[in-house]
N, CA, C and O atoms as a GROMACS GRO file, in nm:
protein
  508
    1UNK      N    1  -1.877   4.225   0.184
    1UNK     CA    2  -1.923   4.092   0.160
    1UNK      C    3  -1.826   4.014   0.071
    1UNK      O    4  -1.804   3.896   0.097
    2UNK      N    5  -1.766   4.075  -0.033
    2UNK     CA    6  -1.713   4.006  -0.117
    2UNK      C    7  -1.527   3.976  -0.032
    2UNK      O    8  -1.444   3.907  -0.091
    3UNK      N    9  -1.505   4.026   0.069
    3UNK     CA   10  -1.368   4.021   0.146
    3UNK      C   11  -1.407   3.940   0.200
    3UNK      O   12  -1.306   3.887   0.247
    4UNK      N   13  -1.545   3.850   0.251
    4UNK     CA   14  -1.620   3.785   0.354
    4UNK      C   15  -1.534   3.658   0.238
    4UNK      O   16  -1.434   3.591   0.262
    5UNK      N   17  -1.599   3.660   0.139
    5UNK     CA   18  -1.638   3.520   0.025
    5UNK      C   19  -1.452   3.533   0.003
    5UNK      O   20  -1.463   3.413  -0.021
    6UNK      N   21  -1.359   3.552  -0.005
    6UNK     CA   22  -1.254   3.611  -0.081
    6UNK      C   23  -1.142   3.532   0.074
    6UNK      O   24  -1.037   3.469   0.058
    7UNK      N   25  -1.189   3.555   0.171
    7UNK     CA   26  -1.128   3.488   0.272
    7UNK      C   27  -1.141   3.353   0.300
    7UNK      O   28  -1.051   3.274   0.327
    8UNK      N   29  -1.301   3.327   0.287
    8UNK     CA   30  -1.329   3.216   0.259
    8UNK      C   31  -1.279   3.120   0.176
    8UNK      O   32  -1.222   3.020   0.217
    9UNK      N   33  -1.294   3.142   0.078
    9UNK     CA   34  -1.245   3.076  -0.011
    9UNK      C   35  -1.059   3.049   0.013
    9UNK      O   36  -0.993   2.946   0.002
   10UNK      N   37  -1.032   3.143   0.037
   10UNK     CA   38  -0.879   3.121   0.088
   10UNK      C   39  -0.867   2.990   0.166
   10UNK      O   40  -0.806   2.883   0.160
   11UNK      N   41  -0.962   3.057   0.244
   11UNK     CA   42  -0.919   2.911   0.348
   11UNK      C   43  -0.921   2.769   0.349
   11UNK      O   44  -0.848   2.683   0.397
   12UNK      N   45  -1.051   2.769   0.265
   12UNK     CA   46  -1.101   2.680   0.207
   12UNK      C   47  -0.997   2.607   0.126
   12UNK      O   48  -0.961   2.494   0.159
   13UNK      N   49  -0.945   2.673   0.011
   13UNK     CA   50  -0.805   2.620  -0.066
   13UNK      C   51  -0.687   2.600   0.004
   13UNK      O   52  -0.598   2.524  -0.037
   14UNK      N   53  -0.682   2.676   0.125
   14UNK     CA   54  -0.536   2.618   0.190
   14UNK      C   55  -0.590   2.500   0.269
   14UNK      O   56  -0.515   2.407   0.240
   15UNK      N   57  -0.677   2.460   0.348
   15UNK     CA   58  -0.736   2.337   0.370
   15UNK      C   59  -0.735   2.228   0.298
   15UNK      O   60  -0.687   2.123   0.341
   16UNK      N   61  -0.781   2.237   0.194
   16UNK     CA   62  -0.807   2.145   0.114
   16UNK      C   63  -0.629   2.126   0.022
   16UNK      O   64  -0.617   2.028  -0.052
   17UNK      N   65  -0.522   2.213   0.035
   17UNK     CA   66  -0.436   2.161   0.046
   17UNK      C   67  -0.333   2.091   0.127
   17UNK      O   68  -0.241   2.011   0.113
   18UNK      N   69  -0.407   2.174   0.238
   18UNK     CA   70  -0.332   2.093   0.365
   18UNK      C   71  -0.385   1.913   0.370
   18UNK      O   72  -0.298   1.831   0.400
   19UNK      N   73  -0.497   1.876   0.347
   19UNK     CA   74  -0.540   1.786   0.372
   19UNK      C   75  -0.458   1.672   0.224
   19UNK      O   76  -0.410   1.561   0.246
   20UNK      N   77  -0.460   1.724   0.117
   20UNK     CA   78  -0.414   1.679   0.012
   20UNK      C   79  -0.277   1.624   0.053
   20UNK      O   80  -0.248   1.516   0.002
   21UNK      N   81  -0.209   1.668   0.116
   21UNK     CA   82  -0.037   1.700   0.153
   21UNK      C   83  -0.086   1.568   0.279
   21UNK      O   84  -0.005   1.476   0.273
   22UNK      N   85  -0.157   1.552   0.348
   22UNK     CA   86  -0.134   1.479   0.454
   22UNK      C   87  -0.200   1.357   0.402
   22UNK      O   88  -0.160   1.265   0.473
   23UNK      N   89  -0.282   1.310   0.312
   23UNK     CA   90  -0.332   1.223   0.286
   23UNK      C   91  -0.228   1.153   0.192
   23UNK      O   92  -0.195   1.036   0.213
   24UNK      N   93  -0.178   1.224   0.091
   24UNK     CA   94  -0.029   1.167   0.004
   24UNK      C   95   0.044   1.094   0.159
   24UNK      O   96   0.040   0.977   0.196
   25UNK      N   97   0.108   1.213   0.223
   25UNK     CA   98   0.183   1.176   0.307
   25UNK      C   99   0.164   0.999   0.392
   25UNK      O  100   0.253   0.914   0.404
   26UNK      N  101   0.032   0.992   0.434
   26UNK     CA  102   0.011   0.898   0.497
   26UNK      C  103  -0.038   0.756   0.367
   26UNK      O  104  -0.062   0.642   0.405
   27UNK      N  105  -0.042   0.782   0.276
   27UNK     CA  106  -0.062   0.688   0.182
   27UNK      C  107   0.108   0.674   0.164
   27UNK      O  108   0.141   0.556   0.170
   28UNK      N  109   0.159   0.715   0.155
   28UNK     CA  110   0.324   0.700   0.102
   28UNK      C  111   0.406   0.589   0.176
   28UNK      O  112   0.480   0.497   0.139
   29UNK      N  113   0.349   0.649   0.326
   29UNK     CA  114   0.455   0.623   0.483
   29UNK      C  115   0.314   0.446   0.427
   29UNK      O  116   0.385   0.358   0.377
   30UNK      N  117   0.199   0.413   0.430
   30UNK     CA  118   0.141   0.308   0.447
   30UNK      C  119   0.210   0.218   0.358
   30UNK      O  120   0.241   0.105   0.396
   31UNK      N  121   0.247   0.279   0.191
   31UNK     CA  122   0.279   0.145   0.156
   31UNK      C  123   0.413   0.090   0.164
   31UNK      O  124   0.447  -0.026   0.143
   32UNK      N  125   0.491   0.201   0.201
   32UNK     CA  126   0.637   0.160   0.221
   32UNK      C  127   0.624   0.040   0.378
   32UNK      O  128   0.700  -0.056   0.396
   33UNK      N  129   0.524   0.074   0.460
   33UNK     CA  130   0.495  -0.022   0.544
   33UNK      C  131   0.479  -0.138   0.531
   33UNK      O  132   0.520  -0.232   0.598
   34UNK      N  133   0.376  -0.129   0.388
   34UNK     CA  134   0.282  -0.270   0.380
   34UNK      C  135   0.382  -0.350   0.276
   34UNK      O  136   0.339  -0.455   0.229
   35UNK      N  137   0.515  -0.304   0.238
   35UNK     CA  138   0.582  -0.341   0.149
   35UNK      C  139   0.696  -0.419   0.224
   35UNK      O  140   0.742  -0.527   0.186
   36UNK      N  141   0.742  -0.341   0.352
   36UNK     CA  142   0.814  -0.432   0.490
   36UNK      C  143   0.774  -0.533   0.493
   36UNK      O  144   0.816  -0.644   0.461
   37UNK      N  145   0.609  -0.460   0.568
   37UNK     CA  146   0.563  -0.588   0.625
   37UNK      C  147   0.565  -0.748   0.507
   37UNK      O  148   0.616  -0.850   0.552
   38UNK      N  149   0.530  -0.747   0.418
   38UNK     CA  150   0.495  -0.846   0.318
   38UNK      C  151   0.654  -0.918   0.292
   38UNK      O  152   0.668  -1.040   0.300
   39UNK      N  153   0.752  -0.838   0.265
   39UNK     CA  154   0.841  -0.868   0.282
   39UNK      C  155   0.954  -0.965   0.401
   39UNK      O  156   1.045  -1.047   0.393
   40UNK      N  157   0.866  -0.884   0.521
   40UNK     CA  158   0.924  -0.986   0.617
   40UNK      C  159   0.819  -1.084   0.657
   40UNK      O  160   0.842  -1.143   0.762
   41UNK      N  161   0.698  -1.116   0.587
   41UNK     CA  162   0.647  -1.223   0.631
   41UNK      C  163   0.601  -1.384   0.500
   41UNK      O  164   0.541  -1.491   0.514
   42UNK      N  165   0.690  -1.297   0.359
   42UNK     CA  166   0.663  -1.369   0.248
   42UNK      C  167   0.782  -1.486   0.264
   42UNK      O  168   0.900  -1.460   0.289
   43UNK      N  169   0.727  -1.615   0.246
   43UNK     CA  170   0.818  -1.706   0.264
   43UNK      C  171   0.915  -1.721   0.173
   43UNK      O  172   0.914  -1.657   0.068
   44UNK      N  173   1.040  -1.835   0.213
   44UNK     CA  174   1.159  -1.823   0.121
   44UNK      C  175   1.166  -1.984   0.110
   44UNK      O  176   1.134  -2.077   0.184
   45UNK      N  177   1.232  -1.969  -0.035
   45UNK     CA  178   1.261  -2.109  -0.061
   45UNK      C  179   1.439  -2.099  -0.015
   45UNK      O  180   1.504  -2.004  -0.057
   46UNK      N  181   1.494  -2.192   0.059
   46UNK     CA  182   1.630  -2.202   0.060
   46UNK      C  183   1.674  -2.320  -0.073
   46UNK      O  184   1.789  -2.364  -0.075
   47UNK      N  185   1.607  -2.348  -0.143
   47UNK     CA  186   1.636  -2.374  -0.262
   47UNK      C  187   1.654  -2.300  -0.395
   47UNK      O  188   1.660  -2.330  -0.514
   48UNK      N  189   1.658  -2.199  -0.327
   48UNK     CA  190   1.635  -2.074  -0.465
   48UNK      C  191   1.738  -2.093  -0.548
   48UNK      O  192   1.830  -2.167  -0.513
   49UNK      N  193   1.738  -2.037  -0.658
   49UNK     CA  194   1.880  -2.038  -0.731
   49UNK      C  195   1.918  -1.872  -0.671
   49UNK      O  196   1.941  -1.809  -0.774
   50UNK      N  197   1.928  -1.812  -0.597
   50UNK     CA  198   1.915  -1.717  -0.538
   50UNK      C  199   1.891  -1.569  -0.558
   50UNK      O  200   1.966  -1.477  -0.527
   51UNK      N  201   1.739  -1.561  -0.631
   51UNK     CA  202   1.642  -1.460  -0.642
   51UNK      C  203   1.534  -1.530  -0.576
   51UNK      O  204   1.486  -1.637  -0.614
   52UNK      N  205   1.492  -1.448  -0.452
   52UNK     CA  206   1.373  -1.475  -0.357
   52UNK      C  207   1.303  -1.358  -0.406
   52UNK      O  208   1.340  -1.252  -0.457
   53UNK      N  209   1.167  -1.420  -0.371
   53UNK     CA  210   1.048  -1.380  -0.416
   53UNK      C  211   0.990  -1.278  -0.304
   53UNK      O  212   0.879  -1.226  -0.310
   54UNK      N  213   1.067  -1.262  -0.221
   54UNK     CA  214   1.049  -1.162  -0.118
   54UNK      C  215   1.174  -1.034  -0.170
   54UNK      O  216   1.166  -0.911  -0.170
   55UNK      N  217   1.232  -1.082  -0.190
   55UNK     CA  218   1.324  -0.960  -0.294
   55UNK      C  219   1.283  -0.889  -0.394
   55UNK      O  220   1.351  -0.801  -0.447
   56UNK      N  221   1.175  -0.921  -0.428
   56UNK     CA  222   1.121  -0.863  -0.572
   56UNK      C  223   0.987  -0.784  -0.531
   56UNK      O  224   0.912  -0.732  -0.613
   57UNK      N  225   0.970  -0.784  -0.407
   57UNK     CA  226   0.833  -0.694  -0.354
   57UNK      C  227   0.838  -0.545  -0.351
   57UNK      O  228   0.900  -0.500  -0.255
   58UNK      N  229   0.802  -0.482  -0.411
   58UNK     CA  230   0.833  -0.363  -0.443
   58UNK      C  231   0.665  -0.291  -0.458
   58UNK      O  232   0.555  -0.346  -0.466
   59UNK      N  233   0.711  -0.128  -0.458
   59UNK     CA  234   0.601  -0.064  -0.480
   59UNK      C  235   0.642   0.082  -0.569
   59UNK      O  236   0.759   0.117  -0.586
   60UNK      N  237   0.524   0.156  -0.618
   60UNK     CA  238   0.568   0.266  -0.716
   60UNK      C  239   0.442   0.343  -0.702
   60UNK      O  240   0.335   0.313  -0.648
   61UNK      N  241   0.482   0.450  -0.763
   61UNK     CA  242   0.378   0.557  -0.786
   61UNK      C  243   0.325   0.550  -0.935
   61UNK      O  244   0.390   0.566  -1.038
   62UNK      N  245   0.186   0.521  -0.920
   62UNK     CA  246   0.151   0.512  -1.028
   62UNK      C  247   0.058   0.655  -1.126
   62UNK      O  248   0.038   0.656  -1.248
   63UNK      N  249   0.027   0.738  -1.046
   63UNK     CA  250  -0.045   0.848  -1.106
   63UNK      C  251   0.006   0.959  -1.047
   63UNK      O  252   0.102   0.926  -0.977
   64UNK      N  253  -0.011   1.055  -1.045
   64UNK     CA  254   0.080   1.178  -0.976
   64UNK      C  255   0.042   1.273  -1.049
   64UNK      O  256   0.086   1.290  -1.162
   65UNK      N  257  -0.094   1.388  -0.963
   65UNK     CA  258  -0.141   1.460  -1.033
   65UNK      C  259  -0.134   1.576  -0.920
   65UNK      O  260  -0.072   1.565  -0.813
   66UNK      N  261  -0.213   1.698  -0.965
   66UNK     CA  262  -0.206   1.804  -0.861
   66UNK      C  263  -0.273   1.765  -0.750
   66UNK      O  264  -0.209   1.797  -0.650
   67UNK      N  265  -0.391   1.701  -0.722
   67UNK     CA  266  -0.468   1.659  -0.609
   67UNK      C  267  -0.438   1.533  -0.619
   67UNK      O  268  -0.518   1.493  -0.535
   68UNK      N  269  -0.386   1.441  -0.654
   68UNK     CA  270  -0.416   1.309  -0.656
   68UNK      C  271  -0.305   1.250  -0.647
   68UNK      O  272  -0.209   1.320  -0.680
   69UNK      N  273  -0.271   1.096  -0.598
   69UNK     CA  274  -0.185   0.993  -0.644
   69UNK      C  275  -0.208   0.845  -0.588
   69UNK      O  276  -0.260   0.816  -0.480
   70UNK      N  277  -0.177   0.788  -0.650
   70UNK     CA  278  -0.176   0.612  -0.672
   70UNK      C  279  -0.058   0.591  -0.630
   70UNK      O  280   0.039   0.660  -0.659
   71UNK      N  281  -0.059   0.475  -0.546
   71UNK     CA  282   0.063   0.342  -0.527
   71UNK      C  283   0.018   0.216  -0.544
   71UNK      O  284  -0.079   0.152  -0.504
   72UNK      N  285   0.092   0.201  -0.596
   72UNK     CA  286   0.097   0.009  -0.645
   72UNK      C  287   0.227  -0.095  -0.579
   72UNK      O  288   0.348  -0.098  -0.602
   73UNK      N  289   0.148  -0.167  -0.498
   73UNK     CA  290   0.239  -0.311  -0.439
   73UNK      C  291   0.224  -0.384  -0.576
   73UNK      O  292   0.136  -0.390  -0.660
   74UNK      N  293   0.336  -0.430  -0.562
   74UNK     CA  294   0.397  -0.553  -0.692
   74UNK      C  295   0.490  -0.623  -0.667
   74UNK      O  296   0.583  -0.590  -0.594
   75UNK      N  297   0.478  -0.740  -0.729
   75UNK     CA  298   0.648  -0.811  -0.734
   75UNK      C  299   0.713  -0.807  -0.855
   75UNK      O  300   0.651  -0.865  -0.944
   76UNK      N  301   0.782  -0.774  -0.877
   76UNK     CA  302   0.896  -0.762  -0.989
   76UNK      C  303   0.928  -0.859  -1.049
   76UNK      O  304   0.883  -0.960  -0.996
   77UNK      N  305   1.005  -0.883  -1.167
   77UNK     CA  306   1.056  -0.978  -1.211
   77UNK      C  307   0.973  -1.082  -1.257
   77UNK      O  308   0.857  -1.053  -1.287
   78UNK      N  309   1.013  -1.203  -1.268
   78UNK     CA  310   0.981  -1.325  -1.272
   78UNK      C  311   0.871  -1.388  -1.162
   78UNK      O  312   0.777  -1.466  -1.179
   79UNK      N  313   0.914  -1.332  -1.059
   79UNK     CA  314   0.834  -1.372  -0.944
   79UNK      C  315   0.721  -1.320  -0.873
   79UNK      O  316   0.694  -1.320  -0.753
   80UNK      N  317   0.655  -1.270  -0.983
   80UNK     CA  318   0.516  -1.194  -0.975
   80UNK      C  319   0.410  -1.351  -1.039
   80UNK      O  320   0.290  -1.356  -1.068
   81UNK      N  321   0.466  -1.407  -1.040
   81UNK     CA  322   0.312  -1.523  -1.109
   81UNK      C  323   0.329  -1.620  -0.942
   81UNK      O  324   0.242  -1.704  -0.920
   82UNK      N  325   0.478  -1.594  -0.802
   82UNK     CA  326   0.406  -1.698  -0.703
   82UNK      C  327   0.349  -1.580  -0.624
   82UNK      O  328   0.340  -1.589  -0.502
   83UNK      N  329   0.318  -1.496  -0.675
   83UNK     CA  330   0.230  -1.424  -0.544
   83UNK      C  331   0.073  -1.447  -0.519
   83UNK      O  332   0.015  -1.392  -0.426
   84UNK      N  333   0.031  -1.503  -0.579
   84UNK     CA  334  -0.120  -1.547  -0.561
   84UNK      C  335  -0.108  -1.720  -0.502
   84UNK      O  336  -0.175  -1.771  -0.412
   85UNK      N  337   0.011  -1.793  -0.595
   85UNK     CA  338   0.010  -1.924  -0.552
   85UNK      C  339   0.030  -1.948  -0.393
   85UNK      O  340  -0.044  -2.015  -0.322
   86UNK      N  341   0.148  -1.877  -0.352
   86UNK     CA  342   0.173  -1.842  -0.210
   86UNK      C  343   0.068  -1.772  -0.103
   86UNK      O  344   0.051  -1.795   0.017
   87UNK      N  345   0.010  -1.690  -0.180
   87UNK     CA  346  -0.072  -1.629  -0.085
   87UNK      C  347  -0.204  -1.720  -0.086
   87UNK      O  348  -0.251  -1.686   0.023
   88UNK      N  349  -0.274  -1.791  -0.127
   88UNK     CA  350  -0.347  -1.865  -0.148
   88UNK      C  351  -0.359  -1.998  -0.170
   88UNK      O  352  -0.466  -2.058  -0.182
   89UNK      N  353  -0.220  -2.060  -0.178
   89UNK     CA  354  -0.248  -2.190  -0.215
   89UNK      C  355  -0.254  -2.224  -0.348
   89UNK      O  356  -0.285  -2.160  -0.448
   90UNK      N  357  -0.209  -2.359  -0.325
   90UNK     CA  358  -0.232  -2.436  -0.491
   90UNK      C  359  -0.216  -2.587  -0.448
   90UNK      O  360  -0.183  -2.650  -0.348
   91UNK      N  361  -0.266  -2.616  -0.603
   91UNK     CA  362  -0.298  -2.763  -0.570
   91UNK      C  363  -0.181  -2.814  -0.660
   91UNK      O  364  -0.134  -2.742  -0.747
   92UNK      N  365  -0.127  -2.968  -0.630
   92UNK     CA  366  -0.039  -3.018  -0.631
   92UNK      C  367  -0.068  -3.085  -0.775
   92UNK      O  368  -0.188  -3.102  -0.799
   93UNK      N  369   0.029  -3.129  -0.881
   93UNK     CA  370   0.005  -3.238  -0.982
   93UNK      C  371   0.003  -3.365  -0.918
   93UNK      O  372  -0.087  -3.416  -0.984
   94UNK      N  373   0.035  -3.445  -0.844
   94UNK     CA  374  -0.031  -3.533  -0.791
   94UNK      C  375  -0.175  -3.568  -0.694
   94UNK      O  376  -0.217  -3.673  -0.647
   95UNK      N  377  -0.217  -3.456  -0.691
   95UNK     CA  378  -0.334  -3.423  -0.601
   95UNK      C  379  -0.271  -3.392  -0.480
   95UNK      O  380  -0.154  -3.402  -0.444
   96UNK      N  381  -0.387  -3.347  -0.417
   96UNK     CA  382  -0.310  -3.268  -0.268
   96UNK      C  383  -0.338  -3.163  -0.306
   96UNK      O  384  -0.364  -3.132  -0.422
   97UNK      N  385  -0.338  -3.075  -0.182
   97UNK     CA  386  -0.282  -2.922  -0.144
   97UNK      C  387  -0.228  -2.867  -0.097
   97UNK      O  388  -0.202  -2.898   0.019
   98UNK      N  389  -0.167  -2.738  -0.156
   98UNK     CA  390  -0.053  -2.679  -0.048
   98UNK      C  391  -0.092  -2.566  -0.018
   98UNK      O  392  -0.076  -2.476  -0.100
   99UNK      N  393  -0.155  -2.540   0.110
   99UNK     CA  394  -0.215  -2.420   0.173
   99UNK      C  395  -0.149  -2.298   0.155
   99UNK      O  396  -0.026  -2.306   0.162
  100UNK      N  397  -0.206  -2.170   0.132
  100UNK     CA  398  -0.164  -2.047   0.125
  100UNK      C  399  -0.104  -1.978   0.278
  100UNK      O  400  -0.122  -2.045   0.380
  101UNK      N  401  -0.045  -1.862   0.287
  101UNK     CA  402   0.003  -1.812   0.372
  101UNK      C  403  -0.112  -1.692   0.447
  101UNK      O  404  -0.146  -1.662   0.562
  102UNK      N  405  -0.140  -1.652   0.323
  102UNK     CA  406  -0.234  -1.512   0.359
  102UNK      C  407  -0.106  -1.385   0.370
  102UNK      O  408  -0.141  -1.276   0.414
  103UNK      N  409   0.013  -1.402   0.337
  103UNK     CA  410   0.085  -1.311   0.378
  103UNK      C  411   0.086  -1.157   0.295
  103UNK      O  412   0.182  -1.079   0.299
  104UNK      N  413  -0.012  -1.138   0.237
  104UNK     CA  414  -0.058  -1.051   0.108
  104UNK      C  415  -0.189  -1.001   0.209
  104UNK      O  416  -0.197  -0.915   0.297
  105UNK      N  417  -0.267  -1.079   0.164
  105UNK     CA  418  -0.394  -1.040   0.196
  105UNK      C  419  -0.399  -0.990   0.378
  105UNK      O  420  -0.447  -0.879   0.403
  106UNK      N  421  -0.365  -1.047   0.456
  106UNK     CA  422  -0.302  -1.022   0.615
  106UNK      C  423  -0.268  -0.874   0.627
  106UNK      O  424  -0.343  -0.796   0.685
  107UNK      N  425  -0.119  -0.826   0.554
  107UNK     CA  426  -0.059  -0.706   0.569
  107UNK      C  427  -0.147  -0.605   0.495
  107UNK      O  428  -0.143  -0.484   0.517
  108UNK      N  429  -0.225  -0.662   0.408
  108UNK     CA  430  -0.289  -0.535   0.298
  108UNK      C  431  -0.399  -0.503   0.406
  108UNK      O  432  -0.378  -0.395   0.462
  109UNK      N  433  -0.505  -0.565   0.447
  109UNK     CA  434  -0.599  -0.580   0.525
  109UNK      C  435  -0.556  -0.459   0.686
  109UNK      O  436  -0.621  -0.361   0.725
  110UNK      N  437  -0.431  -0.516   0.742
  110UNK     CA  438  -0.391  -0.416   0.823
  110UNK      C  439  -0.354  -0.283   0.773
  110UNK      O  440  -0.401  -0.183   0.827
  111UNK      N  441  -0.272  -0.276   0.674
  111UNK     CA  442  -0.264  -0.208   0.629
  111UNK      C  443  -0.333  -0.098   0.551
  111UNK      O  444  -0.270   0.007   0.540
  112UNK      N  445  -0.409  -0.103   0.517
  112UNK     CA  446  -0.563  -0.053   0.482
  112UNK      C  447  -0.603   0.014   0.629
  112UNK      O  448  -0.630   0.134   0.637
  113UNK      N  449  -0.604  -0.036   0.697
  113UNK     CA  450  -0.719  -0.009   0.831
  113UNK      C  451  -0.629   0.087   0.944
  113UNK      O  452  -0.698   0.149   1.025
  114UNK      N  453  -0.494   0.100   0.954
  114UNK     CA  454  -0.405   0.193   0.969
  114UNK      C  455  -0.429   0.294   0.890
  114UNK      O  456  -0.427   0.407   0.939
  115UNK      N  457  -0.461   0.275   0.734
  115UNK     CA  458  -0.430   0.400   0.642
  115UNK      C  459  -0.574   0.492   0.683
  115UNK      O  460  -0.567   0.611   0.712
  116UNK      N  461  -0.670   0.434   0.679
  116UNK     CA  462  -0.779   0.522   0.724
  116UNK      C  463  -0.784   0.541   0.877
  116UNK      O  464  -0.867   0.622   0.917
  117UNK      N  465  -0.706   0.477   0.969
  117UNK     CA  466  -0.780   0.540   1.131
  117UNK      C  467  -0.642   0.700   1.096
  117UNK      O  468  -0.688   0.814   1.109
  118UNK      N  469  -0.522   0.687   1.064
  118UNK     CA  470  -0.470   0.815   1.038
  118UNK      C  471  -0.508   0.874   0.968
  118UNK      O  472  -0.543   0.978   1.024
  119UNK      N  473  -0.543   0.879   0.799
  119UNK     CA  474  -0.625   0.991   0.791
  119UNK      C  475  -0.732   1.026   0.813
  119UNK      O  476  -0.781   1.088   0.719
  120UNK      N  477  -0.802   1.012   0.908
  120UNK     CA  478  -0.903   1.064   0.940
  120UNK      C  479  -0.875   1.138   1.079
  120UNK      O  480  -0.937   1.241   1.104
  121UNK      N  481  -0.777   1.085   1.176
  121UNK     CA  482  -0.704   1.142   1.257
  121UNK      C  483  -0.611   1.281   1.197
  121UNK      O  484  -0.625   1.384   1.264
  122UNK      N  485  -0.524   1.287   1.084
  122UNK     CA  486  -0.476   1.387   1.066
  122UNK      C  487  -0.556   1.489   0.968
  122UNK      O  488  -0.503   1.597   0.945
  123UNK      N  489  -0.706   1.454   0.895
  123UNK     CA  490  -0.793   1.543   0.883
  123UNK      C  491  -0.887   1.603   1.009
  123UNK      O  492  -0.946   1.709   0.990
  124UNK      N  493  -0.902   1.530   1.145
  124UNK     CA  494  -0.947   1.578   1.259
  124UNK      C  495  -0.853   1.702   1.309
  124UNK      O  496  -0.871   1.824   1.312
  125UNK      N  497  -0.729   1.608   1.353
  125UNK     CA  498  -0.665   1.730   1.401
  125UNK      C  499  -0.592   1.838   1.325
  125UNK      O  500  -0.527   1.928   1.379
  126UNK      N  501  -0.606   1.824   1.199
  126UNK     CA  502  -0.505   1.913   1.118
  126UNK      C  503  -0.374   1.906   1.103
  126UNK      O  504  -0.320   2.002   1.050
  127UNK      N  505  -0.290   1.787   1.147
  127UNK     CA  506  -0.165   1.753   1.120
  127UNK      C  507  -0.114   1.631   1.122
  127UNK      O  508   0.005   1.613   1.096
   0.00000   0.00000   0.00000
């Protein structure tokens, strides 16, 4: 009985690392995606003094534990305060508005919804 529980459990822990290993994996491969994507769809000023705000889109690992880890989309630099104005809009000092892009919220949204139909696909099939 106890070779019964002793196997079990084996398996159980190599599972549950296998799944650990593929869920990193597919969180990793998503945000380097969602970091493209945002990138090639964040607009550019050709007035820049030439640091674009699509240049500064970046991502990192933020926690990194034995079972676990975090990534974080960000913009770098200076040009982390137009990422909400851009993605959303703002209103003008003379009145008016200048409509947002959605180009944040768009790629995260897909992006998200890719990250779960694969892992749940590579916890189905095991790879």
């Amino acid at each position: 009985m106890s070779e019964l529980a002793d196997t079990l459990t084996k398996a159980l822990i190599d599972y549950g690392e296998q799944v650990d290993k593929l869920v990193d994996e597919k969180a990793k491969a998503t945000m380097k995606e969602l970091v493209s994507n945002t990138k090639k769809d964040a607009p550019v000023n050709s007035l820049s003094d030439g640091e674009h705000y699509r240049d500064q889109i970046s991502s990192k690992t933020l926690k990194s534990g034995s079972h676990s880890k975090s990534y974080l989309w960000y913009v770098n630099g200076d040009k982390y305060r137009l990422a909400h104005l851009l993605n959303n809009g703002h209103a003008l000092r003379n009145g008016g508005r200048i409509p947002g892009d959605n180009h944040i919220t768009r790629n995260a949204q897909v992006a998200i919804d890719n990250y779960e139909r694969e892992v749940k696909e590579a916890i189905q099939n095991g790879s």
